[in-house]
N, C-alpha and C positions, 0 to 999 in steps of 0.2 A: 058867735056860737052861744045860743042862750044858756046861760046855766054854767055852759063851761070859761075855761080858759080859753085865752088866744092865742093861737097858734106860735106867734112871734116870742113872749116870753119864754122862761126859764124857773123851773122849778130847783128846790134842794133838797136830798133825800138824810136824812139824819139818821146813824148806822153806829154801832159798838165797833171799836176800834178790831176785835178781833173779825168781825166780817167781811172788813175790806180788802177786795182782790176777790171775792166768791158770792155767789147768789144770791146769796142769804142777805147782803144789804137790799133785798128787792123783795122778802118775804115780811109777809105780813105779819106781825104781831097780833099776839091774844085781844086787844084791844081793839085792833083792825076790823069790827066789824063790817063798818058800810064801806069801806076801804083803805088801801096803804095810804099812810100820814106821807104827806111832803108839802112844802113851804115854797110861796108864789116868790121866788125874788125880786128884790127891790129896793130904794135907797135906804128904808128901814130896817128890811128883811135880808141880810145876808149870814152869809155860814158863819161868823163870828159869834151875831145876834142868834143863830138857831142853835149854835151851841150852848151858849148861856141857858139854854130854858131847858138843857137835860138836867137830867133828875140825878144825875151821879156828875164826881169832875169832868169837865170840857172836854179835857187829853184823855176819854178813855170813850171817846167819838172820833168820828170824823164826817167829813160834808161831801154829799157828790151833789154836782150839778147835772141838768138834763134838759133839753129843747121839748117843750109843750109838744114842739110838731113831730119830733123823734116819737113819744110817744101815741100819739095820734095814727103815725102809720103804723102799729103796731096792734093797732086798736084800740086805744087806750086813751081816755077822756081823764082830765081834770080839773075838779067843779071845787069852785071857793068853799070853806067849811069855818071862816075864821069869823072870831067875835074880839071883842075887848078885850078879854085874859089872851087869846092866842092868835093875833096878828100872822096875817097871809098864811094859815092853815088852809090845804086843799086836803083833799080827796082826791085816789083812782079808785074809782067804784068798781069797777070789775078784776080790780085784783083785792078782794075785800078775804079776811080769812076765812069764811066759808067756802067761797071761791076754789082759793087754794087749798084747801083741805079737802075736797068733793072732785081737784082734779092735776094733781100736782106735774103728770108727765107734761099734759098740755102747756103748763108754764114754767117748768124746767128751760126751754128753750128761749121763752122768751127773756124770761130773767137773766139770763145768759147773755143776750144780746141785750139788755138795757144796759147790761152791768158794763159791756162791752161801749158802749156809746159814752158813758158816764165818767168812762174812766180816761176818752180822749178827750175829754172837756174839761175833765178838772186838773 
């Protein structure tokens, strides 16, 4: 898929430990503009490593993991964003905070069911 991820991978979504279990691990942040932040995993990139690079203690996060393809049927693409400071950084473009601030019922539900998928994985 140009641009994007491969279906096969596995993404990690980095969330405040008080989100976990409700939506809101799946809502975009003020900074979210061209979309929710999540991390391509891999032998470098895992929830260990993605925790280190919060900006507050480790233990006041936590990691979900997610299938590219889970997200994909959902309609939901994820397109590398990473550089040298921020190894395997993506993007979901279409859940970017504009997005979801311009339509929140319509993603009410799916966030719901990401949250749902995410949470038999991890």
């Amino acid at each position: 898929m140009p641009g994007g991820v491969d279906h096969d991978r596995f993404v990690l979504r980095r969330a405040h430990i008080k989100q976990r279990g409700t939506r809101g691990v799946f809502t975009p942040g003020v900074e979210d503009d061209d979309g929710l932040s999540v991390y391509l995993e891999s032998e470098s990139v895992t929830p260990e490593s993605v925790l280190e690079r919060a900006r507050r203690p480790p233990e006041e996060y936590t990691v979900l993991r997610i299938r590219v393809a889970d997200l994909n049927e959902l309609g939901l693409t994820v397109i590398s964003d990473e550089d040298e400071s921020d190894p395997g950084h993506c993007i979901i473009p279409e859940l970017s905070r504009g997005s979801y601030e311009s339509d929140k019922r319509r993603w009410k539900p799916i966030q719901q069911k990401l949250l749902q998928i995410a949470e038999e994985l991890t």
